[in-house]
N, CA, C and O of each residue as an XYZ file, in Angstrom:
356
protein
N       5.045     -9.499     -7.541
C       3.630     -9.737     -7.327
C       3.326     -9.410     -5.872
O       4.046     -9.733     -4.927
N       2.132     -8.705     -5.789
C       2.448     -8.436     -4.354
C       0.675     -9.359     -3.893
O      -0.267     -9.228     -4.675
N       0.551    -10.017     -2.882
C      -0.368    -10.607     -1.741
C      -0.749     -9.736     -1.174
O       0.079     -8.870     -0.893
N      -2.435     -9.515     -0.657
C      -2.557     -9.130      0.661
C      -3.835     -8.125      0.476
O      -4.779     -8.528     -0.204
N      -3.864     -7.316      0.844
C      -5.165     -6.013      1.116
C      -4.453     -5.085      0.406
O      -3.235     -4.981      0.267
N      -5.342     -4.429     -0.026
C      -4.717     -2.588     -0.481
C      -4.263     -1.932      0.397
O      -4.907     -2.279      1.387
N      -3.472     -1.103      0.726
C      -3.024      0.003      1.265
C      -3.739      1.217      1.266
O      -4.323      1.460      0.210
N      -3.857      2.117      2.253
C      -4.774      3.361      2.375
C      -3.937      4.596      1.539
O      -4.439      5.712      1.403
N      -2.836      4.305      1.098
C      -1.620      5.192      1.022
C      -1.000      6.297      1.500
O      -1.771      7.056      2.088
N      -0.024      6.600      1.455
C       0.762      7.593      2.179
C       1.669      8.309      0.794
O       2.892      8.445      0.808
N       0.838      8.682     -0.273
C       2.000      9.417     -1.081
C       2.438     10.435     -0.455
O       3.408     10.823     -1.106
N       2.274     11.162      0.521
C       2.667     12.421      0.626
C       4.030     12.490      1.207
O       4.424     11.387      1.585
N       5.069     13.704      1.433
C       6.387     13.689      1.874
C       6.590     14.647      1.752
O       5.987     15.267      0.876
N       7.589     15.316      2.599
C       8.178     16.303      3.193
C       9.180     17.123      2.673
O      10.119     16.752      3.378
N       9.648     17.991      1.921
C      10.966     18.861      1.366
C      11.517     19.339      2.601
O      10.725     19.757      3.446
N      12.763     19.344      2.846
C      12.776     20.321      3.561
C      12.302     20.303      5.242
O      12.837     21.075      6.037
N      10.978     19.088      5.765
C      10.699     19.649      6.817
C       9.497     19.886      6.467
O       9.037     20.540      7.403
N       8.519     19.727      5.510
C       7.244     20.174      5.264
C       7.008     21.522      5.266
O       7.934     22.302      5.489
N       5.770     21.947      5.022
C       5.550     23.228      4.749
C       4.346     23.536      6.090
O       3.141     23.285      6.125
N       5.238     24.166      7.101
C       4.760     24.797      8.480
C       3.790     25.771      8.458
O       3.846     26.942      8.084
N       2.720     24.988      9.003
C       0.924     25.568      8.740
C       0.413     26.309      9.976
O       0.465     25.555     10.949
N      -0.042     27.466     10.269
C      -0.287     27.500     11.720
C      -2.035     27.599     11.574
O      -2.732     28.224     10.775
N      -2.304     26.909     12.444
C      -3.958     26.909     12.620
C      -4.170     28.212     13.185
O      -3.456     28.807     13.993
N      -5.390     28.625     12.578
C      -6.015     30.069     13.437
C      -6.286     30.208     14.698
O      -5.454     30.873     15.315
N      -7.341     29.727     15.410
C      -7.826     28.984     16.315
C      -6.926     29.074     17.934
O      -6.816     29.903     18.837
N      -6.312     27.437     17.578
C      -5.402     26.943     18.533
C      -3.936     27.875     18.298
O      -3.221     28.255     19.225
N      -3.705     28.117     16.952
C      -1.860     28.590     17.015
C      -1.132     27.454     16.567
O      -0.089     27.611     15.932
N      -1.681     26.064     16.896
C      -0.561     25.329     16.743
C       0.105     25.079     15.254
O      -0.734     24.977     14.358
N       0.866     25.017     15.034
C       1.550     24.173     13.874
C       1.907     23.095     13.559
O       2.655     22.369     14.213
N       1.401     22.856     12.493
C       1.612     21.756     11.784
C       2.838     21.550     10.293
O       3.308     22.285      9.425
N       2.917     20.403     10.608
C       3.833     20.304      9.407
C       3.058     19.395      8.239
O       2.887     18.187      8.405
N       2.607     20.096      7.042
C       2.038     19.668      5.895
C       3.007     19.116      5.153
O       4.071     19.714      4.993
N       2.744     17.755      4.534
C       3.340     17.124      3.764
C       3.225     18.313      1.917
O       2.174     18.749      1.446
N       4.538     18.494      1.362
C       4.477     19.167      0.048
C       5.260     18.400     -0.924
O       6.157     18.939     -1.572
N       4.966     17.209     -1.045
C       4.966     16.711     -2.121
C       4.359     15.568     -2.586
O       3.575     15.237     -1.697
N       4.287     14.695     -3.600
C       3.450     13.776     -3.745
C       4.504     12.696     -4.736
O       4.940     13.130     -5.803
N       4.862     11.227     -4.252
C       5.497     10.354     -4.706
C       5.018      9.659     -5.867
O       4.195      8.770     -5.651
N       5.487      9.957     -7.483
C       4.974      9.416     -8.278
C       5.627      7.440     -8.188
O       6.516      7.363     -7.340
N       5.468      6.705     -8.547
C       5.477      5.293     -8.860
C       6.171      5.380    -10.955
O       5.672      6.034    -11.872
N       7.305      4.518    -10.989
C       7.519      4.209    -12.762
C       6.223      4.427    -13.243
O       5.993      5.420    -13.933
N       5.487      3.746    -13.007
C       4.424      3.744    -13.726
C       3.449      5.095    -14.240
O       2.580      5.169    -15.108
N       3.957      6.007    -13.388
C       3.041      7.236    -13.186
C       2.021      7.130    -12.391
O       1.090      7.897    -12.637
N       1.855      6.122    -11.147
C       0.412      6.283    -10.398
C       1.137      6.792     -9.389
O       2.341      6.599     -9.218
N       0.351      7.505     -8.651
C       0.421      8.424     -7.679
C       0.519      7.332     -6.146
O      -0.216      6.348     -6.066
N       1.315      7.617     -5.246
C       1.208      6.382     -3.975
C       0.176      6.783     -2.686
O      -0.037      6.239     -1.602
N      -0.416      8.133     -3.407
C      -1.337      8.926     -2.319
C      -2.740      7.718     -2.469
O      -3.239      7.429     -1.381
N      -3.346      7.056     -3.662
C      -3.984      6.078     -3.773
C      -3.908      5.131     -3.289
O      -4.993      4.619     -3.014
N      -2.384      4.184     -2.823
C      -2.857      3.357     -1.991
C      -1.931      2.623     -2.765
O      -1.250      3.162     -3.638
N      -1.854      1.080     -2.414
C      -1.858     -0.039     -3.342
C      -2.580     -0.915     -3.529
O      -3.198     -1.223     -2.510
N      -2.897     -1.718     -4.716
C      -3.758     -2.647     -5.037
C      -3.042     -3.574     -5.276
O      -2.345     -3.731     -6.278
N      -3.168     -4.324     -4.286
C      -2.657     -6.169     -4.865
C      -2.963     -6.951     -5.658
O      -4.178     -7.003     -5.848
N      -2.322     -7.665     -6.276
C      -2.361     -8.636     -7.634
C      -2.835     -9.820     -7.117
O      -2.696    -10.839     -7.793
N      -3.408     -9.874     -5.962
C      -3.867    -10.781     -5.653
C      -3.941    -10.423     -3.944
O      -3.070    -10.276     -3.086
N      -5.615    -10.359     -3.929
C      -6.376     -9.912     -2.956
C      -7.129    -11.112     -2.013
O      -7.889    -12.021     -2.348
N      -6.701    -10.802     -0.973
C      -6.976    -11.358      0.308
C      -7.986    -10.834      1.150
O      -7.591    -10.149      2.094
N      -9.171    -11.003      1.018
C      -9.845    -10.413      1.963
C     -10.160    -10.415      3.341
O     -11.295    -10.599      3.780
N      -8.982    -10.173      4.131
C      -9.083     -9.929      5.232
C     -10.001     -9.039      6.558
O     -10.084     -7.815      6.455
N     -10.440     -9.518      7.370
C     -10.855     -8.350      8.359
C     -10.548     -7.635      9.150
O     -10.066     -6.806      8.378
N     -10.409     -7.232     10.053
C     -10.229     -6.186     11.052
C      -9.876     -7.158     12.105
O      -8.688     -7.154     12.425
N     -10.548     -7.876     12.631
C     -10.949     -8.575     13.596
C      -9.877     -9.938     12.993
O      -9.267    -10.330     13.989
N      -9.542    -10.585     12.031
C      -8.727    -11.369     11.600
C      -7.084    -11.030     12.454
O      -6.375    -10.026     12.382
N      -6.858    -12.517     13.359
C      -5.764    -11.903     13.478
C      -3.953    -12.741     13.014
O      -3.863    -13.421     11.992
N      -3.316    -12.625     13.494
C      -2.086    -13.410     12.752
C      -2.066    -14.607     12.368
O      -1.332    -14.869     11.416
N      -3.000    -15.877     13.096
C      -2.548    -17.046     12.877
C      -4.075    -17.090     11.597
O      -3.827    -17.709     10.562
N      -5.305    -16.556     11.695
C      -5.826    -16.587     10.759
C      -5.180    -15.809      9.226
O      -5.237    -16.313      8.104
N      -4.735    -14.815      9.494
C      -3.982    -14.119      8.059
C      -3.524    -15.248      7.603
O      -3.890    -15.875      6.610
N      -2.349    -15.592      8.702
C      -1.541    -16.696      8.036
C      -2.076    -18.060      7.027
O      -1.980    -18.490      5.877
N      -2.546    -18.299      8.035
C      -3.603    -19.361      7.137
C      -4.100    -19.147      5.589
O      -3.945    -19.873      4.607
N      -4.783    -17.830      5.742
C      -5.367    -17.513      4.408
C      -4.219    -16.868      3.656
O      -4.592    -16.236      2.667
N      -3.313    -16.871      3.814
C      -2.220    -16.202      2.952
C      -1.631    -18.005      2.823
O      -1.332    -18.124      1.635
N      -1.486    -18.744      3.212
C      -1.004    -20.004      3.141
C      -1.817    -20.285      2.190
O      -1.250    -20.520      1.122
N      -3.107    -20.357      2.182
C      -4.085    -20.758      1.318
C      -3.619    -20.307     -0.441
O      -3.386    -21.075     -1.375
N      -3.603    -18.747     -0.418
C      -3.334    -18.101     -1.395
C      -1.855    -19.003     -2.293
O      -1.994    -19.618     -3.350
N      -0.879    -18.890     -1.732
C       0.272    -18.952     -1.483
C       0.810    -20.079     -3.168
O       1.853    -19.838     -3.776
N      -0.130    -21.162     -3.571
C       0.310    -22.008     -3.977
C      -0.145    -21.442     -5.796
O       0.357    -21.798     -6.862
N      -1.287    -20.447     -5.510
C      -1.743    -19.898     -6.888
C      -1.059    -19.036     -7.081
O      -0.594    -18.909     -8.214
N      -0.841    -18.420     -6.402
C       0.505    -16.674     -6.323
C       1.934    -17.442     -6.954
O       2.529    -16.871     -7.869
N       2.458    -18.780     -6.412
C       3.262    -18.816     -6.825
C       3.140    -19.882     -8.501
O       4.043    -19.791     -9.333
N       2.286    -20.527     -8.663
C       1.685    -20.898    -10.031
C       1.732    -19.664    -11.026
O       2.312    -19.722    -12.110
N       1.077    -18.557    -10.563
C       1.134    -17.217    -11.563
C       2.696    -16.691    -12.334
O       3.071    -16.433    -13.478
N       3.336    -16.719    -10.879
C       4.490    -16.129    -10.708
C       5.613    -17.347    -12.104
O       6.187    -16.938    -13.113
N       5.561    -18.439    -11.711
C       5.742    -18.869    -12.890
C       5.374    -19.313    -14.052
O       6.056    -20.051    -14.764
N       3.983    -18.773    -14.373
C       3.613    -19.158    -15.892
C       3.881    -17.274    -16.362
O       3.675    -16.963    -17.535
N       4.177    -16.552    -15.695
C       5.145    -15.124    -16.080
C       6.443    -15.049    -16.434
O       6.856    -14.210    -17.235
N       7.178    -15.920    -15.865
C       8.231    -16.545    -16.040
C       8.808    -16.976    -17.280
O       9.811    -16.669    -17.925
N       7.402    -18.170    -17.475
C       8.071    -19.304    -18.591
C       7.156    -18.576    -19.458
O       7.057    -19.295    -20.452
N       6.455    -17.574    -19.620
C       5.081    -17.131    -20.632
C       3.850    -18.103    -21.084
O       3.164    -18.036    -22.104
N       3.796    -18.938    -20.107
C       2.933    -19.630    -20.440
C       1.516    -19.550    -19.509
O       1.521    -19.619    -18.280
N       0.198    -19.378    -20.420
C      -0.746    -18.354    -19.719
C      -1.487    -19.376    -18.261
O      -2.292    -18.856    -17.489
């Protein structure tokens, strides 16, 4: 079960060293990510992740507040976690 905010994701990844892009322009090169990380499930990780239980955090929120509100969370996350367990809804 995962806590917390979604993720912006990062499916992308490298063969090899990526696939070496040169801009017109400047010249410079870049290294393009050429591939894309599927998940068992078949979802793609370029989407991100979505938590099973969402925390709405801010920007401006910082450690001892997270904490708190993840403390908060903490006692239903783990209630879930075992009525999955024992199958009981």
């Amino acid at each position: 079960m995962i806590v917390g905010e979604p993720t912006v994701g990062a499916g992308c990844g490298h063969t090899d060293g990526g696939t070496p892009t040169t801009l017109k322009n400047s010249r410079a090169v870049l290294s393009v990510p050429d591939c894309a990380r599927f998940r068992a499930d078949g979802s793609n990780e370029v989407r991100g992740i979505r938590p099973d239980v969402l925390i709405g955090w801010r920007k401006m929120d910082g450690p001892g507040r997270r904490a708190e509100d993840f403390g908060q969370a903490l006692p239903s996350v783990v209630a879930a976690m075992i009525s999955r367990q024992t199958g009981n809804p």
